[in-house]
Structure formats: structure tokens, C-alpha cells
N, C-alpha and C positions, 0 to 999 in steps of 0.2 A: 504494500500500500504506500503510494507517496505522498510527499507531507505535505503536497498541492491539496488533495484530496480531504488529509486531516486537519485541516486548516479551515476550508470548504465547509466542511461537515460542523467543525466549533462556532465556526461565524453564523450558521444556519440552526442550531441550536442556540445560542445568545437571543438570534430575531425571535424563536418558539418560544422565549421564557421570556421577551417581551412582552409578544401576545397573552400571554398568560397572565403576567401581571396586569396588563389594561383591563382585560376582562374580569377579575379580581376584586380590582379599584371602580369600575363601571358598570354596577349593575340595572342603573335605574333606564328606564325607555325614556327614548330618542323620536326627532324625526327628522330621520334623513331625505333630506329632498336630492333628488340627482336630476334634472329635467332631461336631459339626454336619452337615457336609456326608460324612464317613466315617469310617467304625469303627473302621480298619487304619491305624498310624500311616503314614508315607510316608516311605522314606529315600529319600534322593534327594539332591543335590549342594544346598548352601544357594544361589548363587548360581542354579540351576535353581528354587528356590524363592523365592526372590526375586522373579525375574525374572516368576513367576507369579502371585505376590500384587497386583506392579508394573501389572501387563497389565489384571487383574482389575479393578484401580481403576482404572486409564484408563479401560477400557470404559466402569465404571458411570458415572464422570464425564461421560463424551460423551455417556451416553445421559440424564441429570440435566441437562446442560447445554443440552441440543438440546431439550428442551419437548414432542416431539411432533411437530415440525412447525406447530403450530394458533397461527393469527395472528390475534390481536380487531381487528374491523373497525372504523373510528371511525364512519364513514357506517353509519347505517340504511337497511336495506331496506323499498323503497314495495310 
């Protein structure tokens, strides 16, 4: 395992024990307004919103981070 990866992993456990603590400290409802994605604010627990905004960017992250899959070949094809 390289200590790219263990690094990685610490930094990304540090952000989970954030969320943890907001959600903790926030339990009282909210309303989230977002106009973009819908019309109707959202009450909902901040900490449940949080944790949804949290997820949201990880996903995009991973899916920014991962490329696609598509690897440039150094060799050309005969």
C-alpha cells in the first residue's frame, strides 16, 4: 500500500468525522431553499442536509477524479 493512498484515506476520514460532528451539533430542522434543482424549500434536519450536500460532492469528485476510464496509449498502432 502506498502512502499516497494512506494519506488519501486519513484526509477522507478527518472530512467523515466532520460530518459527524455537524450532524451532532445540528439537530434542529432547517429550510433549505436551492431554486435550481426545486421550487419547494426543504425542511428537513440540517445534519440530514448536510450529510446530502457531503455525498453529492463525493460522488461528483469520484466521478471528476476517475476520467472515464480512457487511458492514452504511448505505442502507436501498425
Amino acid at each position: 500500500m502506498s502512502f499516497k493512498a494512506v494519506l488519501k484515506s486519513i484526509a477522507f476520514l478527518i472530512l467523515l468525522f466532520v460530518m459527524l460532528y455537524v450532524g451532532m451539533n445540528n439537530p434542529e430542522k432547517i429550510d433549505f431553499s436551492f431554486p435550481i434543482a426545486s421550487r419547494e424549500k426543504i425542511h428537513a434536519a440540517a445534519a440530514l442536509i448536510y450529510f446530502g450536500v457531503f455525498a453529492v460532492g463525493v460522488l461528483a469528485g469520484t466521478m471528476l477524479h476517475s476520467g472515464g476510464g480512457r487511458k492514452s496509449s504511448s505505442s502507436k498502432e501498425k
